[in-house]
N, CA, C and O of each residue as an XYZ file, in Angstrom:
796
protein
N       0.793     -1.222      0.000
C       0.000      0.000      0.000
C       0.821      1.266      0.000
O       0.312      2.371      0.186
N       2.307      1.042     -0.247
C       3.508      2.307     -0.705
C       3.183      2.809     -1.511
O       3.028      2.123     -2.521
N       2.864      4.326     -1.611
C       2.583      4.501     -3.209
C       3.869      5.593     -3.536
O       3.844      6.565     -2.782
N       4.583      5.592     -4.175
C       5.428      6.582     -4.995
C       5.268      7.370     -6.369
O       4.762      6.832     -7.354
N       5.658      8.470     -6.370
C       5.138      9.261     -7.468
C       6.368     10.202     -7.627
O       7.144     10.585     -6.751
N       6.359     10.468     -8.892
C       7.471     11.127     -9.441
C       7.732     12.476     -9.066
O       6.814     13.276     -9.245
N       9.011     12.967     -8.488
C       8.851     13.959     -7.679
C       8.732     14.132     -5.489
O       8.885     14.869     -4.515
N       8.304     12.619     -6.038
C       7.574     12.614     -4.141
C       8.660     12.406     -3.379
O       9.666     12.385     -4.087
N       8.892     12.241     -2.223
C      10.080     11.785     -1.441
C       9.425     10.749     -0.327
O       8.700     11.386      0.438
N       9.469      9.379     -0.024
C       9.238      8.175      0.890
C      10.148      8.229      1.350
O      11.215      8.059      0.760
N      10.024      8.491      2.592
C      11.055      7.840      3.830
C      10.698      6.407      4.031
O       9.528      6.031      3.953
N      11.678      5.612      4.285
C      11.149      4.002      4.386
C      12.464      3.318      5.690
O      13.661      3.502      5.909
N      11.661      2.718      6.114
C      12.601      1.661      7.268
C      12.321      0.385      7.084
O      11.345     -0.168      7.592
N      13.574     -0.446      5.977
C      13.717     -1.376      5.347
C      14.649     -2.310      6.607
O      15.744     -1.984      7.064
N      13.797     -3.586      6.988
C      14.265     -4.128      7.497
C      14.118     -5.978      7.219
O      14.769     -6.881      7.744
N      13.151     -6.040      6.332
C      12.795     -7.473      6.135
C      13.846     -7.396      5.176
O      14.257     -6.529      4.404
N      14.441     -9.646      5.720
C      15.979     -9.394      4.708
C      16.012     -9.217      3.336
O      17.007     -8.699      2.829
N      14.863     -9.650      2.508
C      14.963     -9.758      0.827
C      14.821     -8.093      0.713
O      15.632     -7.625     -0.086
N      14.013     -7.181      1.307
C      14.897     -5.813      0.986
C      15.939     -5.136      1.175
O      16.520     -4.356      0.420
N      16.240     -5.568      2.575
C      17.944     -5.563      2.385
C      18.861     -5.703      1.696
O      19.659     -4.796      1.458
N      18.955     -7.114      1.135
C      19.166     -7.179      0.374
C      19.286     -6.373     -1.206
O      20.272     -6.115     -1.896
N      18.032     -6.154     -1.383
C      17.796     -5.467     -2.671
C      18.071     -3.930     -2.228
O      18.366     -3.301     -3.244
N      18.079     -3.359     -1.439
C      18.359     -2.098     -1.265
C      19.943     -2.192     -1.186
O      20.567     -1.399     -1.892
N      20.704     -3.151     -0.336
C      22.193     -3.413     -0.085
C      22.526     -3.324     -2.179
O      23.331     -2.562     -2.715
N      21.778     -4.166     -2.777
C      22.455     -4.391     -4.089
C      21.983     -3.701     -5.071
O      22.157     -4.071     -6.232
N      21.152     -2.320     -4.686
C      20.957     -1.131     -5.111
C      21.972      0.249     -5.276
O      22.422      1.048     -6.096
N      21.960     -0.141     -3.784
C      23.673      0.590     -3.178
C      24.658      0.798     -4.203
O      25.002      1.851     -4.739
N      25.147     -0.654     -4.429
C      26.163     -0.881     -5.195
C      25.954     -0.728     -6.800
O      26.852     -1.181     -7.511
N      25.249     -0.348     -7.186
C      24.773      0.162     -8.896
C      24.113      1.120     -9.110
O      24.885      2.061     -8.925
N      22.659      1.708     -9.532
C      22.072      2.615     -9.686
C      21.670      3.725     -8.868
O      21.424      4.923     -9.009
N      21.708      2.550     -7.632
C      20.774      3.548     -6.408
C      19.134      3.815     -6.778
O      18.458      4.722     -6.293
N      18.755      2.997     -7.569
C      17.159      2.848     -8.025
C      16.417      1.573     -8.004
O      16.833      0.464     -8.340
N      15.496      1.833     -7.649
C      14.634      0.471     -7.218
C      13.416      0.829     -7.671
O      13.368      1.932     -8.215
N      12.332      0.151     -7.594
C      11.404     -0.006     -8.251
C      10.147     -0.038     -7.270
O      10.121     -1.138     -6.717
N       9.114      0.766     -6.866
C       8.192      0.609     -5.878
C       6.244      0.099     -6.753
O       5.528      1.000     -7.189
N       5.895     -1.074     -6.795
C       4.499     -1.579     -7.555
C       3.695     -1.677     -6.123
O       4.237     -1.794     -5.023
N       2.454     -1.613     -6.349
C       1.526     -1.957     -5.701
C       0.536     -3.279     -6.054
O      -0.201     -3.357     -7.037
N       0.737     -4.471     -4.823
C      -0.363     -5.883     -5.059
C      -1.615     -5.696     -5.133
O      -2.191     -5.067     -4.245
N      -2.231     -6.168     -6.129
C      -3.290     -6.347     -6.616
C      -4.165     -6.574     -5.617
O      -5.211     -5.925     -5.633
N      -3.927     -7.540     -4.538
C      -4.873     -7.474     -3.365
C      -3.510     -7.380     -2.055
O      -2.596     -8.140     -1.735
N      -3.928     -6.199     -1.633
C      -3.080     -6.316     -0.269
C      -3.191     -7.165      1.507
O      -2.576     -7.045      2.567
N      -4.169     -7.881      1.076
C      -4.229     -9.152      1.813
C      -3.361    -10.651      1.661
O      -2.842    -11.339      2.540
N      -3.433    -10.858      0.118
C      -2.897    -11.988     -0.171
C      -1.574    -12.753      0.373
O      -0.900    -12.124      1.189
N      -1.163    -13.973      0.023
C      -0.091    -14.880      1.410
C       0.984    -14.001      1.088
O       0.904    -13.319      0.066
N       2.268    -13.914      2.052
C       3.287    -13.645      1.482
C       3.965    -14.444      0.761
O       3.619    -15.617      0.619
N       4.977    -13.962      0.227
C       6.030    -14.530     -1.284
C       5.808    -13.594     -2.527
O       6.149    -12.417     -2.644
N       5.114    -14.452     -3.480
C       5.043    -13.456     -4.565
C       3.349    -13.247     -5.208
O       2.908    -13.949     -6.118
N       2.851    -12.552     -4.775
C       1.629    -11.954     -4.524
C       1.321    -11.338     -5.789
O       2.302    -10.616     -5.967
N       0.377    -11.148     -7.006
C       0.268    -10.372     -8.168
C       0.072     -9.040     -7.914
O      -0.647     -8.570     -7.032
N       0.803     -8.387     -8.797
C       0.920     -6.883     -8.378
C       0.734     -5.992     -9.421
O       1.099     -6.339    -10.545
N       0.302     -5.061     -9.274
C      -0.067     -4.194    -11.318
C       1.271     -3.739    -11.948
O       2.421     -3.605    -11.531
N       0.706     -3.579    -13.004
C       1.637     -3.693    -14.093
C       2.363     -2.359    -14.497
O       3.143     -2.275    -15.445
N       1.999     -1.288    -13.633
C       2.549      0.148    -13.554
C       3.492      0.313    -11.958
O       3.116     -0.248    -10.929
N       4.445      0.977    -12.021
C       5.285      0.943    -10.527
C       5.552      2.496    -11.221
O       4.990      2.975    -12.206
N       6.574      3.083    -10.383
C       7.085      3.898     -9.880
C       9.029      3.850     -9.897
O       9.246      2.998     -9.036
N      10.267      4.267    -10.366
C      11.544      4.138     -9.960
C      11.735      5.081     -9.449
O      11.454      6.160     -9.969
N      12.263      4.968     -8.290
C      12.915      6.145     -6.919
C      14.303      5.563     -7.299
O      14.805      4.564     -7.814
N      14.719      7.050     -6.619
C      16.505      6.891     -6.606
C      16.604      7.057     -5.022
O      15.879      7.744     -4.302
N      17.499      6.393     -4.723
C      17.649      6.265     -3.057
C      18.646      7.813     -2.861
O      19.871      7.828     -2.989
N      17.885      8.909     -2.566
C      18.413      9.560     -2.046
C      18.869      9.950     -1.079
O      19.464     11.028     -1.049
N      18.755      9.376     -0.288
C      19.661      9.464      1.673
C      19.307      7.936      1.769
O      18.614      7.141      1.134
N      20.295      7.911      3.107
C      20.892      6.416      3.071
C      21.668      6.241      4.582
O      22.548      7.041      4.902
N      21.303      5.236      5.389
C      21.964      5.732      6.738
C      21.475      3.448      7.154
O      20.630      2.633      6.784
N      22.307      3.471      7.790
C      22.327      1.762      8.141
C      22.334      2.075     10.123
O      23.042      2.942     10.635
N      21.462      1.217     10.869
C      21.146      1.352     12.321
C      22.576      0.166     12.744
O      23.401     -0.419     12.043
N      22.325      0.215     14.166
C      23.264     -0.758     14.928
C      22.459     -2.216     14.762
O      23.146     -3.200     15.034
N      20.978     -2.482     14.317
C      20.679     -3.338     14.432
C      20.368     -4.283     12.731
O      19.847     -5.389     12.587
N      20.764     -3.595     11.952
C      20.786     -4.128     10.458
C      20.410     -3.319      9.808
O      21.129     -2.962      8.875
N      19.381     -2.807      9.976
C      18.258     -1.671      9.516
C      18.721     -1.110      8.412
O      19.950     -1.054      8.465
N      18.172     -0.550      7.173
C      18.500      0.663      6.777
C      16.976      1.751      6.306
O      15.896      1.559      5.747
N      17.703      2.912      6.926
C      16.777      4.412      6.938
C      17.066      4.847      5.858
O      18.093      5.523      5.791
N      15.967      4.528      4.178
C      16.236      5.374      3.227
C      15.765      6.235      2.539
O      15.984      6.669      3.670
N      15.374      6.906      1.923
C      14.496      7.979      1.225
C      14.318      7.138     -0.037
O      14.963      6.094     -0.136
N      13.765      7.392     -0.682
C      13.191      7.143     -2.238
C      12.503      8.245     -3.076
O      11.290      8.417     -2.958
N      13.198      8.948     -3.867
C      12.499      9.956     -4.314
C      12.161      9.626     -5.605
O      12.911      8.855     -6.203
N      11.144     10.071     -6.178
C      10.452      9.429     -7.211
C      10.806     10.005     -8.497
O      10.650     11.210     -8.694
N      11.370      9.059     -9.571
C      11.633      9.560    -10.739
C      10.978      9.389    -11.893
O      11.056     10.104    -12.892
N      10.285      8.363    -11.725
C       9.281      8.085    -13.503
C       8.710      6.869    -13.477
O       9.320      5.819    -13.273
N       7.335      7.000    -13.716
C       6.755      6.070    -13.726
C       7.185      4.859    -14.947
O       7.774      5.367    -15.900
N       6.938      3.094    -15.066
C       7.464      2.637    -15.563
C       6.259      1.158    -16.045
O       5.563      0.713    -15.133
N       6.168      0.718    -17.032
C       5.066     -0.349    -17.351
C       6.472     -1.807    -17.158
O       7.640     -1.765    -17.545
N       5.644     -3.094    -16.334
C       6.418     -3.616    -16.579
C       6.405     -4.779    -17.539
O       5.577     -5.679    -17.400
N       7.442     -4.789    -18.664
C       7.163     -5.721    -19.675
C       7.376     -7.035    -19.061
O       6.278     -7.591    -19.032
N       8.161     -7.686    -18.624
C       8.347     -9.275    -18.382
C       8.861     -8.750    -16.277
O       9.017     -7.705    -15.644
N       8.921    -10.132    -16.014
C       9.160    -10.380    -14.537
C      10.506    -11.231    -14.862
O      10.357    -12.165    -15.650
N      11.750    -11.012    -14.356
C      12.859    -12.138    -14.481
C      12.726    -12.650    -13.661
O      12.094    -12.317    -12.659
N      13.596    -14.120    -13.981
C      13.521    -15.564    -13.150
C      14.857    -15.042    -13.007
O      15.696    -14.826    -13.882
N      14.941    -14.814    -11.306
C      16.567    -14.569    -10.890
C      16.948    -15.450     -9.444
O      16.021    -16.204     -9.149
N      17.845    -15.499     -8.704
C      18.538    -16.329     -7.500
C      17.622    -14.929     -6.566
O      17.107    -15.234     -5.490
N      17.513    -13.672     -7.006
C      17.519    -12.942     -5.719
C      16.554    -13.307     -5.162
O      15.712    -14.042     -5.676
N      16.489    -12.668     -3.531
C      15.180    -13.098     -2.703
C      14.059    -11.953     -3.080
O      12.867    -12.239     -2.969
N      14.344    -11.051     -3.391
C      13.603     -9.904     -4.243
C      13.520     -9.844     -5.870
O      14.400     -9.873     -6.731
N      12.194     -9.754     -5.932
C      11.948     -9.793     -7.640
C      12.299     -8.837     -8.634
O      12.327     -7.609     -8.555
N      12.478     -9.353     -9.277
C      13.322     -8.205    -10.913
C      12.568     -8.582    -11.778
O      12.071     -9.676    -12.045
N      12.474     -7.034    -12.457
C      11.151     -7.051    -14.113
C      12.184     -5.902    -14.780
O      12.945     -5.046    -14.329
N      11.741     -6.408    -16.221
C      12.480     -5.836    -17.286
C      11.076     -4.320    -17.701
O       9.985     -4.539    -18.228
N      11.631     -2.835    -17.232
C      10.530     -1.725    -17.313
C      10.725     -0.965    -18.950
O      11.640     -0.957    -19.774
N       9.640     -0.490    -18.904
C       9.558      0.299    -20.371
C       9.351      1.864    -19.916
O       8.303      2.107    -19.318
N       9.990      2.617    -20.080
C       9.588      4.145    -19.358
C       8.904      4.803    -20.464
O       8.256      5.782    -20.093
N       8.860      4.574    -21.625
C       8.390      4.851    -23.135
C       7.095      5.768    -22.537
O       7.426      6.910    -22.217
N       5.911      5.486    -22.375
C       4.910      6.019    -22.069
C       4.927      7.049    -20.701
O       3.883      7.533    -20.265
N       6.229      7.305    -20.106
C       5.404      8.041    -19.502
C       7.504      9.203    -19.266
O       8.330      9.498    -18.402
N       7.261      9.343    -20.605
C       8.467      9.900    -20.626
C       8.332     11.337    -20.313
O       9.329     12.039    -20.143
N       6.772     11.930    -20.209
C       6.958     13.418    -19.655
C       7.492     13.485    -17.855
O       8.007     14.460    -17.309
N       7.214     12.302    -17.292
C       7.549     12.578    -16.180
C       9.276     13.160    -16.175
O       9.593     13.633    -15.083
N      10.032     13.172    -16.897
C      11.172     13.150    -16.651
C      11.422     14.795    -17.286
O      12.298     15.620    -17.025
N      10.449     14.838    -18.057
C      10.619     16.402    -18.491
C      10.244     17.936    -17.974
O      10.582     19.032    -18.419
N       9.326     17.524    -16.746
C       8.661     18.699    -16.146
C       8.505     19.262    -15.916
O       8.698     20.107    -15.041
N       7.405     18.680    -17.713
C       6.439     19.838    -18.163
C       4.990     19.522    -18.086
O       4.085     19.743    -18.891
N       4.993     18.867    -16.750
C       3.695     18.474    -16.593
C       2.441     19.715    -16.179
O       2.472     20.455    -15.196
N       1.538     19.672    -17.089
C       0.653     20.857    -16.422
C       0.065     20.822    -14.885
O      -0.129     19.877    -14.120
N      -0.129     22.169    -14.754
C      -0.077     22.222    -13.146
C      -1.656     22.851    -12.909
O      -1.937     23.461    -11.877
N      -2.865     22.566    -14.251
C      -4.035     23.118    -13.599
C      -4.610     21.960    -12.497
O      -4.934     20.826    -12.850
N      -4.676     22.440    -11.136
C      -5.552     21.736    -10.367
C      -6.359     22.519     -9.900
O      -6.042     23.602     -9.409
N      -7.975     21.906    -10.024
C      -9.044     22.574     -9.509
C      -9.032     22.842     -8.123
O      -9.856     22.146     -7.529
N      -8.363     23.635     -7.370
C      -8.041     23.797     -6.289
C      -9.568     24.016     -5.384
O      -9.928     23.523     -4.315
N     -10.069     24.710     -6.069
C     -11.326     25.539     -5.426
C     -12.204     24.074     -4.931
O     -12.852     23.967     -3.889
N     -12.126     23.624     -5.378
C     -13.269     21.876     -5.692
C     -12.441     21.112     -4.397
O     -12.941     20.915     -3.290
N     -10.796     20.660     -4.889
C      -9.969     19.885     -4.184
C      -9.948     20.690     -2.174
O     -10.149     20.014     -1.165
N      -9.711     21.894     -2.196
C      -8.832     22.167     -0.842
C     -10.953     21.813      0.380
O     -11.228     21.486      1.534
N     -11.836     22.196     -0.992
C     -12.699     22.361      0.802
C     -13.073     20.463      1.316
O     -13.239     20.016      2.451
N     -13.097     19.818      0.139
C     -13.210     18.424      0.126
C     -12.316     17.750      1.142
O     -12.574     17.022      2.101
N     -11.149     18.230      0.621
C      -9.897     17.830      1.341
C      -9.966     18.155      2.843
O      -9.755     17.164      3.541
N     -10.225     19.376      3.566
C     -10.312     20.071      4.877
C     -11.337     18.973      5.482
O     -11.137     18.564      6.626
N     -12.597     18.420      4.614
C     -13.623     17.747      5.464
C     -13.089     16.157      5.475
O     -13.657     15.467      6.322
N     -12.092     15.482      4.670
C     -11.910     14.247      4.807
C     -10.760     14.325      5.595
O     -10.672     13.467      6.473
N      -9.792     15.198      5.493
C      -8.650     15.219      6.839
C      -9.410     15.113      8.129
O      -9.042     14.214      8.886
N     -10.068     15.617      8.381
C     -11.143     16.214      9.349
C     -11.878     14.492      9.921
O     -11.806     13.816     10.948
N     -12.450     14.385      8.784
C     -12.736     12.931      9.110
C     -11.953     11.557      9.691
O     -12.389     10.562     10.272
N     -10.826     11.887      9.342
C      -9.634     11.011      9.723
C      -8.941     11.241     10.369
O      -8.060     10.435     10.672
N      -9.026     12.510     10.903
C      -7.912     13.095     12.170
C      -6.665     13.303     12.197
O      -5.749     13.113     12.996
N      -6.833     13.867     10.847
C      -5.208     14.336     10.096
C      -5.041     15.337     10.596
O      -6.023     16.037     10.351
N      -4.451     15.769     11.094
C      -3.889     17.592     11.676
C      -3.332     17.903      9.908
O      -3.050     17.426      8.808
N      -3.476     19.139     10.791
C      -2.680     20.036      9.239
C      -2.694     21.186      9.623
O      -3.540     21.772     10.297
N      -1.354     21.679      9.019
C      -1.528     23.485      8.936
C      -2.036     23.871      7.701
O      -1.384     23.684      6.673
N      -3.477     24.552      7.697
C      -3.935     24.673      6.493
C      -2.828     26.431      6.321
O      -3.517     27.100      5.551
N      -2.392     26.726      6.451
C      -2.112     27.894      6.157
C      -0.732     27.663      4.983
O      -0.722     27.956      3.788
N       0.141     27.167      5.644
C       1.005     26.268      4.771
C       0.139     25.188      3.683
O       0.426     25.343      2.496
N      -0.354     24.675      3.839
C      -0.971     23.589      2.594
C      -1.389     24.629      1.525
O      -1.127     24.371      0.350
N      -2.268     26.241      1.967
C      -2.701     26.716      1.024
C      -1.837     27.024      0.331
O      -1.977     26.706     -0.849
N      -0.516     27.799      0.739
C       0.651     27.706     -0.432
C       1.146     27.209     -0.645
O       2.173     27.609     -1.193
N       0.890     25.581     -0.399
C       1.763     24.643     -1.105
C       1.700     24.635     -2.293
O       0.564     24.960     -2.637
N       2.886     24.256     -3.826
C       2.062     24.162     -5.222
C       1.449     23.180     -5.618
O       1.465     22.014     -5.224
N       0.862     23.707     -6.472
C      -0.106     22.389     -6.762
C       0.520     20.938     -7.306
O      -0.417     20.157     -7.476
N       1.438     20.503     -7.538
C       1.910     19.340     -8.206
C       2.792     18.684     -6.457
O       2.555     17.564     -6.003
N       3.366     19.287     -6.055
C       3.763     19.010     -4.374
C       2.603     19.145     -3.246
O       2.893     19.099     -2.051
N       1.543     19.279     -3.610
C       0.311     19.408     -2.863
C      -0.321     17.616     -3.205
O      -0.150     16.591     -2.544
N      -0.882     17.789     -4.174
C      -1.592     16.141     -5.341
C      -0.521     15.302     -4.681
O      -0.676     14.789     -3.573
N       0.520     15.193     -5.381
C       1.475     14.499     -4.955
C       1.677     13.438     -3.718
O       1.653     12.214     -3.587
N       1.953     14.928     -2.637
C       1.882     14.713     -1.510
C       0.880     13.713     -0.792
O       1.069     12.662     -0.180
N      -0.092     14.336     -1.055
C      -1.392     13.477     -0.306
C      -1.710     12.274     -1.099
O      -1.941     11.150     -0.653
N      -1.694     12.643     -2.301
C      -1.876     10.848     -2.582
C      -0.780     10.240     -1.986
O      -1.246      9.204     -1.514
N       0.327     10.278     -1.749
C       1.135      9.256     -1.415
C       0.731      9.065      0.390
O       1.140      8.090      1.019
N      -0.166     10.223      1.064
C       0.224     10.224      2.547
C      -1.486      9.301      2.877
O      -1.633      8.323      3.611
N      -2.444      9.934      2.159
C      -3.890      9.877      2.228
C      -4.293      8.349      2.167
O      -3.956      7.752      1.145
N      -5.203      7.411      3.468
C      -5.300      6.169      3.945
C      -6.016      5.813      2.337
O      -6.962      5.027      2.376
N      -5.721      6.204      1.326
C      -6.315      5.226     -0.184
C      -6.510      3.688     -0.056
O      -5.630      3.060      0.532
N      -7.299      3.207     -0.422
C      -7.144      1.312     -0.811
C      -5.715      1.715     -1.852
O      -5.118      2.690     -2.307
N      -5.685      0.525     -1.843
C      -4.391      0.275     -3.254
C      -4.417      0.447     -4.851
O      -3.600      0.842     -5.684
N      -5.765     -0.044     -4.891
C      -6.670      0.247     -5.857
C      -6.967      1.680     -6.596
O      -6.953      2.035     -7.775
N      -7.297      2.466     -5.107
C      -7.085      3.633     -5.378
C      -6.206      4.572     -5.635
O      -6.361      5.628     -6.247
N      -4.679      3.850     -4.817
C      -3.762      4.506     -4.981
C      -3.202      4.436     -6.576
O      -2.638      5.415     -7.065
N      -3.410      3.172     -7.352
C      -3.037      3.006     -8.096
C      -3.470      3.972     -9.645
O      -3.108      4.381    -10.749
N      -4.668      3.883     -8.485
C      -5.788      4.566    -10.229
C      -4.901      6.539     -9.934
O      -5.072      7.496    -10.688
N      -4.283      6.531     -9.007
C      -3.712      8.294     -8.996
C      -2.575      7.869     -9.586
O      -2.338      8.608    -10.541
N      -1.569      6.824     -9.437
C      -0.437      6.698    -10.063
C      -0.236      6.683    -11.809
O       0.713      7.157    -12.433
N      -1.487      5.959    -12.377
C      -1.922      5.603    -13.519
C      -2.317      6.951    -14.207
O      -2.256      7.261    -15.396
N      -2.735      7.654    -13.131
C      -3.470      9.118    -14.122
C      -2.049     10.103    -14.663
O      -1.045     10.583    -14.136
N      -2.758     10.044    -16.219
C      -2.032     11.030    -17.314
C      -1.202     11.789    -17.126
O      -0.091     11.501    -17.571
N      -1.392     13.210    -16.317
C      -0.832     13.781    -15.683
C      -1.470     14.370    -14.128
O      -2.309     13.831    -13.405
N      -0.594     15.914    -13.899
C      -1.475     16.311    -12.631
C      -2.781     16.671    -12.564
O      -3.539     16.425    -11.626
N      -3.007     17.176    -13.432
C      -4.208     17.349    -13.778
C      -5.230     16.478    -13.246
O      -5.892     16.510    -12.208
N      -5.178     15.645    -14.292
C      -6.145     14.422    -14.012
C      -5.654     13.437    -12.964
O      -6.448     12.533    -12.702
N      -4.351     13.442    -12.233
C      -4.516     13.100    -10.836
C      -5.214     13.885     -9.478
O      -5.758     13.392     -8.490
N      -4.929     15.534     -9.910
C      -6.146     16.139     -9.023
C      -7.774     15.893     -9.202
O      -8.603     16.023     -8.301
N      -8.017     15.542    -10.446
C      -9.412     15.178    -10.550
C      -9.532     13.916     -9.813
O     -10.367     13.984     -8.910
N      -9.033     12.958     -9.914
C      -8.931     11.467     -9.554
C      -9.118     11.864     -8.024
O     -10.050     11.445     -7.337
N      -8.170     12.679     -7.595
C      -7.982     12.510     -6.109
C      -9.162     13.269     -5.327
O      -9.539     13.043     -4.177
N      -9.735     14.385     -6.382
C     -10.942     14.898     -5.445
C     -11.976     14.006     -5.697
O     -12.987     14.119     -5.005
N     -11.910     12.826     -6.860
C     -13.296     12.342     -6.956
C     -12.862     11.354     -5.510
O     -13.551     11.557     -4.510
N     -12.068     10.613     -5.443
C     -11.592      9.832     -4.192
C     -12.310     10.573     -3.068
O     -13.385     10.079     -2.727
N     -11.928     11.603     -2.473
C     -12.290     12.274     -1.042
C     -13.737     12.264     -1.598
O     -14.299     11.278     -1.121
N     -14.803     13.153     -2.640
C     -15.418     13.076     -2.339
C     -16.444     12.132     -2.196
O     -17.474     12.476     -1.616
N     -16.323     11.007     -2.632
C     -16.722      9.497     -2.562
C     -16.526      9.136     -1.150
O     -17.424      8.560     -0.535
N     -15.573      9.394     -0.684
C     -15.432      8.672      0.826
C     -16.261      9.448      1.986
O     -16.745      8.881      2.965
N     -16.363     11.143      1.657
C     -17.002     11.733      1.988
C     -18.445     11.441      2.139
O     -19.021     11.555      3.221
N     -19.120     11.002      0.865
C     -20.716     10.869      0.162
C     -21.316      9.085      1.025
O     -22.438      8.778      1.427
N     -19.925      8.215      1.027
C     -19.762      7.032      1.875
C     -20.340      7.544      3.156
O     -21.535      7.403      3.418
N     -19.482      8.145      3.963
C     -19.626      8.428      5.076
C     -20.757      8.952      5.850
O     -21.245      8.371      6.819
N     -21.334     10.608      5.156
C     -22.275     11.090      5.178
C     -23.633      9.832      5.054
O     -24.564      9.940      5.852
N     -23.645      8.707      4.040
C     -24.735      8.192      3.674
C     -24.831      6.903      5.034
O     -25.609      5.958      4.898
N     -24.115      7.011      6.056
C     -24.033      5.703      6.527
C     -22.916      4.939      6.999
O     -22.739      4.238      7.995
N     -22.121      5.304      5.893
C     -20.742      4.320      5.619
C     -20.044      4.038      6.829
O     -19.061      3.298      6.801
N     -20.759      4.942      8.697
C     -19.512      4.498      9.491
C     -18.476      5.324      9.326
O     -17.948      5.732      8.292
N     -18.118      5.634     11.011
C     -16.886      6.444     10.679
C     -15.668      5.348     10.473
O     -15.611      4.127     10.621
N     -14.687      6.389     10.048
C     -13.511      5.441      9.646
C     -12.621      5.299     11.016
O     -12.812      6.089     11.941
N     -11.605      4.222     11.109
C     -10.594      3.815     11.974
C      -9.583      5.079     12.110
O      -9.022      5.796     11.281
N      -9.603      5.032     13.462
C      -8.437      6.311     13.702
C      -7.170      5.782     13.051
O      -6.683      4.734     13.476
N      -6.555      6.504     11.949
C      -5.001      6.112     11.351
C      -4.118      6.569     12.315
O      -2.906      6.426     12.159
């Protein structure tokens, strides 16, 4: 349920060994890894089906604990389709990516209209609902592509959902995506739906 987006920054505390691993043998080459989301985030562990769009972060900070650990950032560079899955020895899985389709991420010149007026009062009532603090004073000048961004990657989404913001075109139509999200959970709620679990 990680979601990464181009531009974003994940702090992560990698401690199960097959990421260790893969982060240890990241280290030593690109410093890029690959973040997908499973198709159902219940399913057994091992190798679980996962969609066919991910995310490549470059490990930008990097720090190892006294107890194995490593504390790393992942900042997000371009979204990626994956053509095949390799059959490898590692304990972490490897796929051969195509960046072809989503080569504006790397150019950005992604447009920055977000319906703000629609998104910020939606947004104030589903934080609200979930017991997100916030300084709205700062959020209002946040920009809009580090605003979208942001919250999709922070905001309790299904996976499903997270995915359908990762998948969208550009910002644009990830701010549409993301206000139709709140206000659905909103229209949920209001109708019945139960409040939600304190995050």
């Amino acid at each position: 349920g990680v979601l990464l987006l181009p531009g974003g920054r994940l702090p992560l505390n990698i401690f199960e060994p097959r990421y260790v691993a893969m982060v240890r043998d990241a280290m030593m080459g690109t410093q890029v890894i690959g973040m997908v989301q499973p198709v159902d985030p219940r399913s057994p562990a091992g190798r679980p089906e996962i969609y066919l769009t991910g995310c490549a972060g470059k490990i930008s900070a990097f720090s190892e604990t006294d107890d194995g650990r490593y504390l790393i950032t992942l900042t997000g560079v371009c979204r990626f389709a994956i053509v095949e899955e390799l059959t490898t020895a590692t304990p972490y899985r490897q796929i051969l990516a195509s960046f072809a389709r989503y080569r504006r991420d790397l150019s950005g010149d992604d447009p920055k209209d977000v319906d703000r007026k629609r998104l910020l009062p939606a947004l104030r009532a589903y934080l609200d609902m979930h017991r997100i603090p916030v300084d709205w004073q700062a959020l209002e000048r946040t920009p809009s592509d580090l605003l979208v961004n942001s919250l999709a990657m922070i905001c309790p989404f299904e996976p499903s959902e997270k995915q359908a913001l990762l998948e969208a075109h550009d910002l644009t139509e990830r701010g549409r995506v993301m206000t139709a999200l709140i206000e659905m959970a909103l229209l949920q709620r209001s109708s019945g739906g139960g409040a939600p679990p304190v995050q």
